[in-house]
C-alpha positions as a Markdown table, in Angstrom:
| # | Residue | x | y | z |
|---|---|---|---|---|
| 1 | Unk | -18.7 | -6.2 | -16.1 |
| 2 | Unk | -20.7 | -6.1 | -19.1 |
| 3 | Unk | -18.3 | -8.4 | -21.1 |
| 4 | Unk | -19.3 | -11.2 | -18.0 |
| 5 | Unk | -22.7 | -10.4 | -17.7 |
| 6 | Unk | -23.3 | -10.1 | -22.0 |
| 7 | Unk | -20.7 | -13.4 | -22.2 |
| 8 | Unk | -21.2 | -15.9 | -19.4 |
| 9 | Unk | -24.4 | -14.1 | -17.3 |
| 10 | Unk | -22.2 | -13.7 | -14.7 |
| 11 | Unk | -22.7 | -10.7 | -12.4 |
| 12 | Unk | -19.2 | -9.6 | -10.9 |
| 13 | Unk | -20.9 | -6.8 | -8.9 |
| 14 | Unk | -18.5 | -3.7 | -7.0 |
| 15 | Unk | -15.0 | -4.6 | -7.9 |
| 16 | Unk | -13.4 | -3.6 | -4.5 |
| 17 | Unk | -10.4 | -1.5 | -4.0 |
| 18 | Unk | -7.6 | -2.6 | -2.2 |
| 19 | Unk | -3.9 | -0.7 | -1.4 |
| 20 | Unk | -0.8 | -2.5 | -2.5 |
| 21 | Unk | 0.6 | -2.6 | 0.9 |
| 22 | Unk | -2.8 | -4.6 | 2.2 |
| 23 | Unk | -2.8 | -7.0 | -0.9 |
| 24 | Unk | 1.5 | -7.3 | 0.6 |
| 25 | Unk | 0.4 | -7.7 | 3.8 |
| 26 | Unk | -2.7 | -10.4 | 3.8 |
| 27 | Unk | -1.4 | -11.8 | 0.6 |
| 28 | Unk | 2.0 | -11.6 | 0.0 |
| 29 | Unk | 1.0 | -10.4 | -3.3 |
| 30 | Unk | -0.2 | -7.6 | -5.5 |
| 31 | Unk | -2.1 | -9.6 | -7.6 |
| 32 | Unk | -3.9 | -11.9 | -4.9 |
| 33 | Unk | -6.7 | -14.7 | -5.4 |
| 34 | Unk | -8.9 | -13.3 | -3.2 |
| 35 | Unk | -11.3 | -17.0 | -3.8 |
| 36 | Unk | -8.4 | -18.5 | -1.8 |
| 37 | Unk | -9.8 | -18.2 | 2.5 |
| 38 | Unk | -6.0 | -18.3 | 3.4 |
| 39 | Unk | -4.1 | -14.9 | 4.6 |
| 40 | Unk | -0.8 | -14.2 | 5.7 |
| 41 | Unk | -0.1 | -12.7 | 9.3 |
| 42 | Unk | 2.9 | -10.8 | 11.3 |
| 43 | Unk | 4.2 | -12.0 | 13.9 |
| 44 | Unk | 7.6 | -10.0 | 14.5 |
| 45 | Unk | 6.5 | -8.4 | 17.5 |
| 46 | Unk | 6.1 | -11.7 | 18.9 |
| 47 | Unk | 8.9 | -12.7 | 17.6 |
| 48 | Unk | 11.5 | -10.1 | 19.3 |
| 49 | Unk | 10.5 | -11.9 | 22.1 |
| 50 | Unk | 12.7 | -15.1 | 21.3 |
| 51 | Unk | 15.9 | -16.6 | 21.4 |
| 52 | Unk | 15.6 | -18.4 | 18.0 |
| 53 | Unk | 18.0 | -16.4 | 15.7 |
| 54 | Unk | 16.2 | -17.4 | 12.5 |
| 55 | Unk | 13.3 | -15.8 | 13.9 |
| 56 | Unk | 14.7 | -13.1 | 16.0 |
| 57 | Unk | 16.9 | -11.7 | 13.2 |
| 58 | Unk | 14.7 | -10.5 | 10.4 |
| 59 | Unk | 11.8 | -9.7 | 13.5 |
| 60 | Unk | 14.9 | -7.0 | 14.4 |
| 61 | Unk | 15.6 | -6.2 | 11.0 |
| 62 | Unk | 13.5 | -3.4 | 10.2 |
| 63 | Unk | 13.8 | -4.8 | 6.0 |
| 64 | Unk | 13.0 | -8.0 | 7.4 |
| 65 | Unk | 9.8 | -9.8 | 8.0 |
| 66 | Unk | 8.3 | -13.2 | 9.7 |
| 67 | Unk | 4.8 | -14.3 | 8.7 |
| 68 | Unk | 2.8 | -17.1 | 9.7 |
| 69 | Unk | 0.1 | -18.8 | 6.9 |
| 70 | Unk | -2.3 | -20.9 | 8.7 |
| 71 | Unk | -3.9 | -23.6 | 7.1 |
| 72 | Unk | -7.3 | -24.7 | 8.5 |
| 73 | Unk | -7.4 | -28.8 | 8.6 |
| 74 | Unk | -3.5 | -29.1 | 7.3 |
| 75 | Unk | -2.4 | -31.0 | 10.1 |
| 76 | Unk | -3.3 | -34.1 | 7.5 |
| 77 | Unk | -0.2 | -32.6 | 5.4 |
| 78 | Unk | 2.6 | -35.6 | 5.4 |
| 79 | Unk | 6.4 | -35.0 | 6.0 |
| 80 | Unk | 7.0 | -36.0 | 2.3 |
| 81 | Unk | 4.7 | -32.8 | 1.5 |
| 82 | Unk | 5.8 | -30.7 | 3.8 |
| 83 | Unk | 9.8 | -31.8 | 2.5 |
| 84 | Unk | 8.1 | -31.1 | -0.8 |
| 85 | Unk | 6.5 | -27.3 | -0.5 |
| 86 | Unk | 10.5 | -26.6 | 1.6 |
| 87 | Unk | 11.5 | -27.3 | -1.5 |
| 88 | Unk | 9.0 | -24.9 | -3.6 |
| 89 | Unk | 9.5 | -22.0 | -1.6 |
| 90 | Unk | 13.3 | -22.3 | -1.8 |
| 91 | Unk | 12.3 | -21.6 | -5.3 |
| 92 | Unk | 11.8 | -17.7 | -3.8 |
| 93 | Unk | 14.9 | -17.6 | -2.1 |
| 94 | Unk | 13.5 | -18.7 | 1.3 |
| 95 | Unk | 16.1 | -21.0 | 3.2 |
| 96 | Unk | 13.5 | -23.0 | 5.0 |
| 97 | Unk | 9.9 | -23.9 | 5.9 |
| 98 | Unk | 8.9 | -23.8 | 9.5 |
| 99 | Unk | 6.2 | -25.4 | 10.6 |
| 100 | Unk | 3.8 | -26.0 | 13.5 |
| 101 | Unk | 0.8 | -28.8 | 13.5 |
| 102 | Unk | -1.8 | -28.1 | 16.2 |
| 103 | Unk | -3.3 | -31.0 | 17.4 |
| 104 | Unk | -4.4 | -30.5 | 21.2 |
| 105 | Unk | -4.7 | -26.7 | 21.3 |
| 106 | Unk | -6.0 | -27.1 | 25.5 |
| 107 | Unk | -3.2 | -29.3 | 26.5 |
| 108 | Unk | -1.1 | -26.4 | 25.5 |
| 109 | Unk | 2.1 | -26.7 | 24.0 |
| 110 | Unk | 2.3 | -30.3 | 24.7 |
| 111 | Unk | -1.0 | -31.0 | 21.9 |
| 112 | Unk | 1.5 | -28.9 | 19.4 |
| 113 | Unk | 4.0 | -30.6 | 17.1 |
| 114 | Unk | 7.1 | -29.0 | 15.5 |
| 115 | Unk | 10.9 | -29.2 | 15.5 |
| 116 | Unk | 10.9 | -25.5 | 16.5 |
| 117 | Unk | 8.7 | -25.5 | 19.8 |
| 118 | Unk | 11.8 | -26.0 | 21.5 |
| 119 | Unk | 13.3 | -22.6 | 20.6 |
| 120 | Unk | 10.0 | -20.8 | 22.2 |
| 121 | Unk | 8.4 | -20.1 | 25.2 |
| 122 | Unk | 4.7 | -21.2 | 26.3 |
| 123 | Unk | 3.5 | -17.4 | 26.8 |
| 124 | Unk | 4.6 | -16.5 | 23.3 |
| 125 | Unk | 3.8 | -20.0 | 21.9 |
| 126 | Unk | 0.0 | -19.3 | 23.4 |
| 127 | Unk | 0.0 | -15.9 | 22.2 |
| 128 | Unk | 0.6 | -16.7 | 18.5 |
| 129 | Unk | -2.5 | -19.3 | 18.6 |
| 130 | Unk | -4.3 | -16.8 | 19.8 |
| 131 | Unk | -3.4 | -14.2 | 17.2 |
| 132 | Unk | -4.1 | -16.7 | 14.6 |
| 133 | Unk | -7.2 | -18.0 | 15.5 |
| 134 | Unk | -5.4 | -21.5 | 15.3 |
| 135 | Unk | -7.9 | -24.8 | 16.0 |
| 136 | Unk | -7.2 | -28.1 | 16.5 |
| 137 | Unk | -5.7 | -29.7 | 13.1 |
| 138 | Unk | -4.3 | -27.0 | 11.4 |
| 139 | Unk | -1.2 | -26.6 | 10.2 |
| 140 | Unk | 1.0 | -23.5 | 10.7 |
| 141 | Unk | 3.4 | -22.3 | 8.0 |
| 142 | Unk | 6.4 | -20.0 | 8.5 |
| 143 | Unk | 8.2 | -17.6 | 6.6 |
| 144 | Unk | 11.3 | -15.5 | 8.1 |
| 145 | Unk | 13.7 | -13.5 | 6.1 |
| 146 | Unk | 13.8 | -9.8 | 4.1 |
| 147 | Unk | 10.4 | -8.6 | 3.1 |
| 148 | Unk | 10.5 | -9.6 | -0.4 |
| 149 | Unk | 11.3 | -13.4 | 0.3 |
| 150 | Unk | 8.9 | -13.9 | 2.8 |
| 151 | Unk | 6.3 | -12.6 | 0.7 |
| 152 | Unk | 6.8 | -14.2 | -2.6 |
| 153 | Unk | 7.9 | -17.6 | -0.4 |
| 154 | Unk | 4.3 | -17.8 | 1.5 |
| 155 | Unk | 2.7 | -16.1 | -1.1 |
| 156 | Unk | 3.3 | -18.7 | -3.7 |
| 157 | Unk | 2.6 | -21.4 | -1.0 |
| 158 | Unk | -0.7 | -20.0 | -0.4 |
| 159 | Unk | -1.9 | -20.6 | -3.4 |
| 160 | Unk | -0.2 | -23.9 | -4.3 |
| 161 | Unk | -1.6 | -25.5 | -1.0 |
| 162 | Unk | -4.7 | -24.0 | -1.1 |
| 163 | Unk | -4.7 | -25.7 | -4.9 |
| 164 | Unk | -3.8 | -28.9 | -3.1 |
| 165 | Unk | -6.0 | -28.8 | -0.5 |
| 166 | Unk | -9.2 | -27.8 | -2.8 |
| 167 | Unk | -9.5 | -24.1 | -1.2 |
| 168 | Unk | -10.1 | -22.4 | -4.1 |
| 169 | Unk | -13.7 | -21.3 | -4.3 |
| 170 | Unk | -15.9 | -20.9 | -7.1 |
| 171 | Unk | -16.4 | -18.0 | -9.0 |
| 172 | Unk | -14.9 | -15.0 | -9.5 |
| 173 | Unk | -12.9 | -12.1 | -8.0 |
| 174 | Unk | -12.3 | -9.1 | -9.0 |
| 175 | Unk | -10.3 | -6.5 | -7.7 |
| 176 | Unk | -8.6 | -3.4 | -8.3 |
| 177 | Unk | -5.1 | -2.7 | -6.4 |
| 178 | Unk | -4.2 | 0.7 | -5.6 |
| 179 | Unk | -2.0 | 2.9 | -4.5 |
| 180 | Unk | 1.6 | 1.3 | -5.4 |
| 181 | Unk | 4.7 | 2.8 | -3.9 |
| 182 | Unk | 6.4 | 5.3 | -6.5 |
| 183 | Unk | 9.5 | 3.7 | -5.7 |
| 184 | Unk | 12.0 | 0.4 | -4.3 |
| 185 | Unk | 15.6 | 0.0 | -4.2 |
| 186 | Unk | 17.3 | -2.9 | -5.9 |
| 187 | Unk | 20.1 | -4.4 | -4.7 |
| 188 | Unk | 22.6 | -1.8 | -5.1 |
| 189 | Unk | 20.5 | 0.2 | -2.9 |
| 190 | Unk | 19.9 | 2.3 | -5.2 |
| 191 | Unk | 16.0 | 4.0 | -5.9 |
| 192 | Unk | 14.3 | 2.6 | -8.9 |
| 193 | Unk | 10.9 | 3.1 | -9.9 |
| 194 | Unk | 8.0 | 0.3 | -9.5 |
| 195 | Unk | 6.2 | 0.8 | -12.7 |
| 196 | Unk | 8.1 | 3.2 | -14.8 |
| 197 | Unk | 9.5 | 6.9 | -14.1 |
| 198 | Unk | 6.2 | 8.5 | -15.9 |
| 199 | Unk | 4.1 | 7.4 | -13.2 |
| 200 | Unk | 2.1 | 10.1 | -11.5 |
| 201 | Unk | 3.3 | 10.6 | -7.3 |
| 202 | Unk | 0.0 | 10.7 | -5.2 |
| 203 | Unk | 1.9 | 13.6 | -3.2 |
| 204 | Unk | 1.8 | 16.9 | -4.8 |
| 205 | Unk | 4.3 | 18.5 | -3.3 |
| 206 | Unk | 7.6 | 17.8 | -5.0 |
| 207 | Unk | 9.6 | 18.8 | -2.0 |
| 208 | Unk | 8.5 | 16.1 | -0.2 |
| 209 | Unk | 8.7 | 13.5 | -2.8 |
| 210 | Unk | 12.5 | 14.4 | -2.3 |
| 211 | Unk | 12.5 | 14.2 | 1.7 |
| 212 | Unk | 10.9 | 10.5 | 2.1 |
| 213 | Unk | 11.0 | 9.0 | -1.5 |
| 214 | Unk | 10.4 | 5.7 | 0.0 |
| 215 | Unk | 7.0 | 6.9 | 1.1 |
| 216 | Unk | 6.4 | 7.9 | -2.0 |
| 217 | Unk | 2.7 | 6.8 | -3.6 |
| 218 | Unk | 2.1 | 6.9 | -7.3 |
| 219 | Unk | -1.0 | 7.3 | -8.6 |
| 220 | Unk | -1.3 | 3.6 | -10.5 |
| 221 | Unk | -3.5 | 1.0 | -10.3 |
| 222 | Unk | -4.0 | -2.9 | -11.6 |
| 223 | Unk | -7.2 | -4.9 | -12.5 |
| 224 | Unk | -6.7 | -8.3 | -11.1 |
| 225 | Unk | -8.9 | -11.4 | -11.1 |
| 226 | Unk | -8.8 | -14.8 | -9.7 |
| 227 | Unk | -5.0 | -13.9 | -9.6 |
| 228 | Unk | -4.2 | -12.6 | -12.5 |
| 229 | Unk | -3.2 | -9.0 | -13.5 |
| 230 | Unk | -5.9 | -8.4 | -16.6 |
| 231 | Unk | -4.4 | -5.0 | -16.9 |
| 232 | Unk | -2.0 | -2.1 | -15.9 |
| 233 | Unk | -2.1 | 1.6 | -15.7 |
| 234 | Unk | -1.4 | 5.1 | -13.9 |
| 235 | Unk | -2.1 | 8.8 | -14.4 |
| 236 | Unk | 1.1 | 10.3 | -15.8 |
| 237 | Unk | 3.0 | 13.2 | -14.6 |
| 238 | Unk | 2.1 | 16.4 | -16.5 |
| 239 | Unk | 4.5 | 19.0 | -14.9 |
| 240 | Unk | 8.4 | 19.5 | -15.7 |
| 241 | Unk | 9.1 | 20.3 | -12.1 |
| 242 | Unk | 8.1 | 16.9 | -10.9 |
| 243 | Unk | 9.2 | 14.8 | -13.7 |
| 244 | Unk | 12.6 | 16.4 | -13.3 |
| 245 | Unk | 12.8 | 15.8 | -9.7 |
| 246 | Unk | 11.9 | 11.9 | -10.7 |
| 247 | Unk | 14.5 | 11.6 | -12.6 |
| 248 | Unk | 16.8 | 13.0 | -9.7 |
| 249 | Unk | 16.0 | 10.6 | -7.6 |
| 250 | Unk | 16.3 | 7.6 | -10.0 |
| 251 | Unk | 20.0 | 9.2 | -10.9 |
| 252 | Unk | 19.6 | 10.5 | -14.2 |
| 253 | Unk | 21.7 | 13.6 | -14.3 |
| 254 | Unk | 20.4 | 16.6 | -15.8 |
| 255 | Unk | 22.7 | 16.1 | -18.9 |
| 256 | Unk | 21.5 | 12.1 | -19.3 |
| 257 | Unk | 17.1 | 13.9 | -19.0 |
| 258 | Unk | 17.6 | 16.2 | -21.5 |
| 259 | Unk | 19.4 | 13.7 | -24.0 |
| 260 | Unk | 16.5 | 11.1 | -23.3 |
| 261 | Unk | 13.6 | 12.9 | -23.0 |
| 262 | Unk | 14.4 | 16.1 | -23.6 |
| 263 | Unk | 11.1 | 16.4 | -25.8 |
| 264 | Unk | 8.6 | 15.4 | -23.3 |
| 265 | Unk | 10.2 | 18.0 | -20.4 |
| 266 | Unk | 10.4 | 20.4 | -23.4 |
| 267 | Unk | 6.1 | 19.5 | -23.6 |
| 268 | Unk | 5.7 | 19.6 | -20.9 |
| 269 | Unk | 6.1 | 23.5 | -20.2 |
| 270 | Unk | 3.4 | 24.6 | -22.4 |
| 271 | Unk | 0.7 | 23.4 | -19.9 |
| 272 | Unk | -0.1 | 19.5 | -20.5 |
| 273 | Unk | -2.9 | 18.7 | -18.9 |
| 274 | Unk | -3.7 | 15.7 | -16.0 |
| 275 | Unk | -4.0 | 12.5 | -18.1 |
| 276 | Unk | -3.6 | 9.0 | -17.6 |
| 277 | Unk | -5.2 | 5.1 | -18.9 |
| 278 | Unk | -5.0 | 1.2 | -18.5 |
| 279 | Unk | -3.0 | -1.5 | -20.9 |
| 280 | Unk | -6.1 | -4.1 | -20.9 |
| 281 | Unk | -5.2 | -7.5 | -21.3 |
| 282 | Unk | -7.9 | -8.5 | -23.3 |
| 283 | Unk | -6.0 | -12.4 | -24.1 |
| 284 | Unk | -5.5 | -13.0 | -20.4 |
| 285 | Unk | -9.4 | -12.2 | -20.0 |
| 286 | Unk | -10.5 | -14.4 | -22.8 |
| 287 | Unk | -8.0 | -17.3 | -20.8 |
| 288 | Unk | -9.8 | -16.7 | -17.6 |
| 289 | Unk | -13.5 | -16.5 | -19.3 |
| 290 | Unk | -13.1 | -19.7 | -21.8 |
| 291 | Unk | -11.0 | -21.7 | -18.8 |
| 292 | Unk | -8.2 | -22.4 | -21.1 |
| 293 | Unk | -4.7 | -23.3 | -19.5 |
| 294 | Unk | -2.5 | -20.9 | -20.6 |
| 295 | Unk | -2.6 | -17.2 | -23.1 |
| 296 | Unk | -1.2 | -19.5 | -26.0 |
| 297 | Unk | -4.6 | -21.4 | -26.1 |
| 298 | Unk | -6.6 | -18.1 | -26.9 |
């Protein structure tokens, strides 16, 4: 704050806190733009309610997800750009791009336009517009398919039609995102940690970091503006009981933590105290505050 203020007499104000599964949730992100007025939305429950399998499965699924991204005035968006952003999103793994144009929201589902309309019916048709907020020419993305795709899919399209569409506001926005998951399986299905395995849990009980690791919190946090993560950081575990039992979970065997870091667990006995920082970026911030394209430039 007082690099903007001393630098470009810019005052950035509170920098808000937001968890990681909120910045997942509304964003698809954990580094979102919050200048962008564009938000992702859950429509599974509505979902279970149709016949359309590409809906209907990951809506059942409970690693799956299906988000709507509605964009307010897109009903301008051509086929050619529509064909064109199917084709950026497939770039996240997502198989498709559904989409709905509203153009006569009172004449019902008659006034709506898609290839997909056929596959639903009216009640849960009218109850989607509803939970959107959706008005007449907008355009309604869709994502459908495990978590991860759906996110990083509409995520990324967020941004890149909101880009298109001159969204982005001025200005700036800071943010810092909390409360990361200790913890995600890859695809093995096997537990591996989100930052790294030094990262503090949020629960202090270490017997129930073993019953539910997937509920896991760590105590780490990121600074992010206009998008981008400036910098990166966590309190660290301090007690040999905990990082031991962090270790189990990731599947290092006892053998394996005492060849690797047998000197920290060894340290860790004499009564380390709670410590813990942030790697700052300070390249990416000089990139964001001199407008320059890329970290190379600065």
């Amino acid at each position: 704050r007082d690099l903007f203020k001393a630098v470009l007499d810019v005052d950035l104000g509170d920098m808000p806190h937001m968890s990681w599964a909120e910045a997942m949730e509304r964003f698809g992100s954990d580094r979102p733009d919050l200048r962008i007025p564009l938000e992702l939305v859950s429509i599974d429950d509505l979902m279970q309610q149709v016949d359309f399998k590409v809906f209907r499965g990951p809506a059942d699924d409970p690693a799956g997800r299906v988000a709507a991204l509605k964009v307010p005035g897109g009903a301008t968006i051509s086929r050619k750009e529509i064909d064109d952003y199917t084709k950026y999103v497939s770039i996240f793994g997502a198989r498709g791009l559904a989409w709905i144009k509203v153009n006569d929201l009172a004449s019902g589902i008659e006034g709506l336009q898609s290839p997909i309309l056929k596959f639903m019916p009216e009640d849960v048709v009218a109850d989607m517009m509803q939970r959107l907020g959706a008005a007449n020419g907008d355009i309604i993305f869709f994502g459908a398919d495990k978590v991860k795709v759906v996110n990083e899919a509409l995520g990324a399209l967020r941004v890149k039609v909101a880009e298109d569409l001159d969204l982005v506001a001025p200005g700036w926005a800071p943010l810092w995102v909390v409360d990361f998951p200790m913890f995600e399986k890859n695809a093995q299905g096997e537990w591996t940690s989100l930052h790294h395995p030094f990262t503090s849990p949020s629960m202090d009980s270490v017997d129930e970091l073993k019953a539910d690791p997937g509920r896991a919190l760590s105590r780490a946090y990121d600074m992010v503006l206009n998008g981008t993560e400036l910098g990166g950081g966590s309190m660290r575990i301090f007690r040999s009981s905990v990082q031991r039992r962090v270790f189990e979970l990731l599947g290092i065997s006892d053998q394996e933590a005492e060849d690797k870091f047998g000197f920290l667990l060894n340290a860790l006995k004499y009564g380390c105290p709670p410590h813990g920082g942030l790697a700052f970026g300070l390249d990416r911030l000089v990139m964001l505050m001199s407008g320059a394209a890329s970290i190379r430039d600065v």
